[in-house]
Every structure is written in structure tokens, then in C-alpha cells.
N, C-alpha and C positions, 0 to 999 in steps of 0.2 A: 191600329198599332203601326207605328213608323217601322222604316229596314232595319234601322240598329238595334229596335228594341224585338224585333221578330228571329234574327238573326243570331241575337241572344238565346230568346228562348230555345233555339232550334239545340244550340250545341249545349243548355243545362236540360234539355231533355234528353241528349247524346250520355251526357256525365251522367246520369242517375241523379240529379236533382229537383227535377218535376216526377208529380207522378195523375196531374190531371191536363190532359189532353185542352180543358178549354181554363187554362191557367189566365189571369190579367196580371200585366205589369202596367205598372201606373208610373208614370216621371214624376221623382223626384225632385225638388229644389236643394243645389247642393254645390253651389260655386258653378267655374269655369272649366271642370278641369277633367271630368269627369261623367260618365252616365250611370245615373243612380235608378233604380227601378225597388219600388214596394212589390215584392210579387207576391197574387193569391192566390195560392195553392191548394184548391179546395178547401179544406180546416183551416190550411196552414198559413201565415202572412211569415216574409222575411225578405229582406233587403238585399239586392245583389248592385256589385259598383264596381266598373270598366273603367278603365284609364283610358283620354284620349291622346292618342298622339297629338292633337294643334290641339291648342286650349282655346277655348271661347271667347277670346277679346278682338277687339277692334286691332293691336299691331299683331305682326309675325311672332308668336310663340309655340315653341314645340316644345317636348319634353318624351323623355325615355317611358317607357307603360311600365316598365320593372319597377316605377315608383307602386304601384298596385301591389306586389308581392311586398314590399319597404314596408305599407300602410298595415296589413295584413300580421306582418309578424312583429308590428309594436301594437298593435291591438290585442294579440296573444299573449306579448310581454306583460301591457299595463293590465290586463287582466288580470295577469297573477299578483303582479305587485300593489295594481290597487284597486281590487275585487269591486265591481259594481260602477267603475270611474267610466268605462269604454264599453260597446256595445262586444255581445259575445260571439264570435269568428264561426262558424258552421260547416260554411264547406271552404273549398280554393278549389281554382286551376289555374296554376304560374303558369303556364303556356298557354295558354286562351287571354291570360291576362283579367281576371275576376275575382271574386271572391264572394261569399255570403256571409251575411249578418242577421243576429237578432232584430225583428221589428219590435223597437220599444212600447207602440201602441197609444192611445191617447193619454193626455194627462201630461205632457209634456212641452214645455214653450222655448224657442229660440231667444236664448238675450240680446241679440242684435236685435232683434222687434219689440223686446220689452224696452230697449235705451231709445230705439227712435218714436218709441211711441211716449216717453216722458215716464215709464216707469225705472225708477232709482230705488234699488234694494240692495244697503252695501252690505245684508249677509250674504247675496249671490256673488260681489265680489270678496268679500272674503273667502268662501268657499272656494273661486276661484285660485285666490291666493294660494289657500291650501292644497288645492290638489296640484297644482303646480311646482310650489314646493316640498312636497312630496315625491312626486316623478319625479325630481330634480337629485333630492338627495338617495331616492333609491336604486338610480341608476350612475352615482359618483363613481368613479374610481373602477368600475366594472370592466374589463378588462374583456370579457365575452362581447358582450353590449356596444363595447369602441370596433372590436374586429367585424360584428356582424352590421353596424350603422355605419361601415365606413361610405358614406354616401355623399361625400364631398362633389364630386359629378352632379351626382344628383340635385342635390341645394342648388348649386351653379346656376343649374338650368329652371331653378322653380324660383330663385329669391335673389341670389348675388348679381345674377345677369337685370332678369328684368325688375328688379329693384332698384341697388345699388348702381349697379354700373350703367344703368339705361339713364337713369338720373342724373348722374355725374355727365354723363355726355350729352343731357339736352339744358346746363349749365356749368359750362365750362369753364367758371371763376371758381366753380366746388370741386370742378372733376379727380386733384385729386386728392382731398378728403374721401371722397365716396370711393376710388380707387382702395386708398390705403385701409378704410377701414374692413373691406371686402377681404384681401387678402390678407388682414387680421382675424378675419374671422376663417377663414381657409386653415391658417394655423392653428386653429384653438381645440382644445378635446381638455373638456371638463365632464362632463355630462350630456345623455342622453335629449333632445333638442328635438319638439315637436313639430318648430316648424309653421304652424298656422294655428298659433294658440289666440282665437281672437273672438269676439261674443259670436259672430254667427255659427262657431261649431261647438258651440256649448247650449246644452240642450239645459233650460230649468224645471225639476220635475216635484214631484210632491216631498212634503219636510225637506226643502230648498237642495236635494238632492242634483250634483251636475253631471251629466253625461259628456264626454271630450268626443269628440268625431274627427275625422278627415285629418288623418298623417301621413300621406302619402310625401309628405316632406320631412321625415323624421330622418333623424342627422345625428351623431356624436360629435359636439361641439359646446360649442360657448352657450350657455342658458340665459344670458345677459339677452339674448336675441329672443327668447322665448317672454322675458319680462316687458322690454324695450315692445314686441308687437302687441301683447296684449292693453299696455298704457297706452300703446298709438291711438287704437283706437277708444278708447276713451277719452283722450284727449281730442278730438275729432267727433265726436259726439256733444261735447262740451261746445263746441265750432257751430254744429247747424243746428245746435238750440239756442246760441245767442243771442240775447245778453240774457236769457236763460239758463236753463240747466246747471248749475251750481250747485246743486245738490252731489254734481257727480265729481265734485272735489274729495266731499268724506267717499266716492267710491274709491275713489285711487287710493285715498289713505288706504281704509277698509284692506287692498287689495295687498299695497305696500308692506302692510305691518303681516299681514295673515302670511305672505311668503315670506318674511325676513322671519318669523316666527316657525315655521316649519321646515326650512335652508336649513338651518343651524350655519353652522360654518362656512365660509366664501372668501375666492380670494378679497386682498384686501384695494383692487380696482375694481372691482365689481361693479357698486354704483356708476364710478367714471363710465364704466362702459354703458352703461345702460342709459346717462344720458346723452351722450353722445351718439347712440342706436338710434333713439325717441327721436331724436330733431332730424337723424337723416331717414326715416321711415315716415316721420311728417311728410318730408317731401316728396319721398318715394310714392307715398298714396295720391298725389295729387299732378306730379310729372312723371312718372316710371310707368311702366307695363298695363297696373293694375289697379287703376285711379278710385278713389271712393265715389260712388253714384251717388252720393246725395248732397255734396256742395256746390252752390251755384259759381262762377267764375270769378265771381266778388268776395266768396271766401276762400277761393281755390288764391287768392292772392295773400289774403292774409296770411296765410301759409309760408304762403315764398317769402314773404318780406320777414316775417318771423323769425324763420330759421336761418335765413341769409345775415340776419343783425345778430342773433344769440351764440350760430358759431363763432362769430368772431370774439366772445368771450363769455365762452362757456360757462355755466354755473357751475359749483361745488358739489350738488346735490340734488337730489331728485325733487325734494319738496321745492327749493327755490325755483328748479324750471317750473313748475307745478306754479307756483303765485303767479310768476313771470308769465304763462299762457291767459291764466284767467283774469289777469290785469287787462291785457289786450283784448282776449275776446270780450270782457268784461264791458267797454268802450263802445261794442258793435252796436248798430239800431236792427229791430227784431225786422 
């Protein structure tokens, strides 16, 4: 057992939440951002997850740990609002900076491993779609929901910085588009904004049931940003199975129709934004903070050249960026 994860144990058996002396905590796989631990507690298995102050990438990133207590009370949220969507919240301690979770157990698969491995099931993204449009509309207009996510700071530091505006200033002919669009999004309060809605935190479990994880970026904002990163990365996936994967165009649909079907109502720029999010978060994965690990530098440029030719005139609509990628990568030799 490492220091962090001894160090752990030492203060949840301070808290009253161990109660066997020769407990294991096992590492998790669970982003950058974060120490995640399966603990067995004699009978018992259940998940505890520390915020770290520097995040685990190659440049300078830090972030506040109070995103930990943020994650914490939108897991109690969507819990109530959409029973069985997020894992179930056990214990906390905000000052220690943790919290505990239900262990789901087996029988559960990460959709980020089912898209790199060539499995395409657009009921997962539909489901998708649906619980997202769902979150979306059951936290509109909430008033409690805007005062407790007021986490504009927080976003800053986990998305606009090393996303947006890290982007914008290692291509200075975009920088400021990326600027502008940052501090449109600083303005916006629509809805409750998960933040890192993207297949590696959706767990796929039996009768294609999805689990949502890691909100430590939950935000009362724009939900365009919520839609804009989950396409990202399917569009990006569509990228390192080229001129494969084609399939995952009915995913998008699939994904598209099932949240416009559960939204009900939005504003009437909606879309715009959401393609205009998609092209700057392409690029975001590929020159910003938080790069995708699995395109070689020969599609890490399709990329750039992509997005650098479509902003300068933007599509109408989400389906036609949607042709417009798979026409290009369509072209790639495998």
C-alpha cells in the first residue's frame, strides 16, 4: 500500500468508517484528477475518492479539492432526481476532502472501452441521450440548484482554463474565438452542467442500464457544453477507427434525437452553440491541457486542420458538421 492510500485509511478509520483492521484498498482507474480506492472492508466493498490538488498530466494543473464536496452533493442530487443514474453517496468528510460510495460490483462495462474496442450500440447512446436530457431538464430554472452550483471558479480551473483558453493561446489566429466563447460560457445559467459527461464515466450495466460517475466539475451553466463534450468524444472516436467506424454516426444520431426528445424545450440557439463548443473542444483534446491518448500526431493534425477550415464557416447544424467530419475522416487510410 502507497502513502496516499495508507494515509487515507488511517483518518477513515479516525472517522468511523472502517471497522477491519486489515482492510485493502485497491487503485482505482478513474481520470487525472483524483484518488480513487475500492475498499474491502471485511463483508463490505465500497469506493472512497480524494481530490488532488495537481492533476495528473504532463503541464501545470492545479485545482481547488472543494471540487470533492461539488461531486458529492450532485451525486445526492441526481440520485434523487434520477434514482439509479449515479452511484449512492455513503459517508463524506468536506474537511478531509473525500467521500464514499456504493461499489457497483461486476457486471458493469466502461463505454469508453466498448468505443475503442469497436463495440457500437446506439441503445447505449441513446440512453445516454436520455439521462442527460433528463438532468438537464430537471434541474432548469432551479433556483436552489443555480445558488448551490454557483462553481464558476471552479469550471475555470478544471475546463475554461485548461481547455478553452490554453487552446486559444497555443493558436493564436483562434485565440479570440476560444477567449470569447469562455466568457460566454461564464455568463450562462441554464441548467445544472455535469461537466465531464463523456463515455469513460458512464459505466454500461445489464438491460443497457447507464451509471454517470465523476462530477467534480458540476456547474450551473450552459448544458450546450454537456452535449458539445459528450459528441466530442464520439466524434474522436470516429478519428482513431478511421476510415472505419461509421457505425458511430447512427451513435450520434441515436444520441442526438434521444436528448432532443427528453429536453423538451431550449433556447432557440441552442444547437449554434453546441456546434460551435464541438469544433472548439476538438481542438481542445488535441492541443489544451488534456489531450486524447489515443491519436497518433497524424490525426492529432486532422484535427487542427479541420477545425481551423469549419470555423471559418460554421455549419447551420449539428447533422451537417456531423457529414462534414465523416467526409474527412472518411478519406483517412487505416
Amino acid at each position: 500500500m502507497g502513502p496516499a492510500a495508507a494515509e487515507l485509511r488511517a483518518q477513515l478509520r479516525r472517522d468511523g468508517h472502517l471497522r477491519d483492521p486489515a482492510a485493502r484498498f485497491t487503485p482505482l482507474a478513474g481520470g487525472v484528477s483524483s484518488d480513487i480506492y475500492l475498499v474491502e472492508d471485511g463483508a463490505e466493498r465500497f469506493v472512497v475518492k480524494r481530490a488532488l490538488p495537481r492533476l495528473r498530466v504532463r503541464d501545470e494543473w492545479r485545482a481547488d479539492v472543494s471540487r470533492n464536496e461539488v461531486e458529492r452533493e450532485f451525486l445526492e442530487w441526481a440520485g434523487r432526481c434520477l434514482p439509479g443514474a449515479v452511484p449512492r453517496v455513503r459517508f463524506a468528510n468536506p474537511t478531509a476532502g473525500y467521500f464514499g460510495m456504493e461499489y457497483l460490483g461486476e457486471g458493469f462495462t466502461n463505454w469508453k472501452r466498448q468505443l475503442l474496442e469497436g463495440v457500437f450500440a446506439p441503445a447505449t447512446a441513446a440512453a445516454a441521450g436520455r439521462l442527460l436530457g433528463a438532468m438537464h431538464t430537471c434541474s432548469a430554472g432551479e433556483v436552489a440548484l443555480r445558488r448551490r452550483f454557483d462553481t464558476t471558479a471552479n469550471f475555470h480551473q478544471l475546463r475554461l482554463e485548461p481547455y478553452l483558453l490554453t487552446t486559444g493561446a497555443r493558436h493564436p489566429a483562434l485565440r479570440e474565438v476560444f477567449t470569447a466563447e469562455a466568457r460566454r460560457l461564464e455568463a450562462t445559467r441554464e441548467g445544472l452542467v455535469h461537466g465531464d459527461f463523456s463515455p469513460k464515466n458512464l459505466l454500461v450495466g445489464p438491460g443497457d442500464r447507464l451509471v454517470l460517475l465523476d462530477a467534480e466539475v458540476a456547474w450551473y451553466g450552459d448544458p450546450a457544453f454537456d452535449v458539445a463534450f459528450l459528441l466530442n468524444h464520439l466524434l474522436l472516436k470516429r478519428l482513431f477507427h478511421a476510415p472505419g467506424g461509421e457505425p458511430l454516426r447512427e451513435l450520434i444520431g441515436a444520441f442526438w434525437t434521444a436528448y432532443r426528445g427528453a429536453r423538451g424545450a431550449w433556447a432557440t440557439d441552442f444547437e449554434a452553440r453546441t456546434v460551435r463548443l464541438l469544433l472548439l473542444l476538438l481542438l481542445a483534446r488535441v492541443d489544451g491541457k488534456s489531450p486524447v491518448e489515443y491519436l497518433t500526431p497524424g490525426r492529432q493534425q486532422v484535427v487542427r486542420d479541420f477545425v481551423g477550415e469549419t470555423l471559418r464557416a460554421l455549419p447551420d447544424t449539428l447533422p451537417a458538421l456531423v457529414e462534414a467530419w465523416f467526409a474527412r475522416t472518411g478519406r483517412l487510410r487505416s
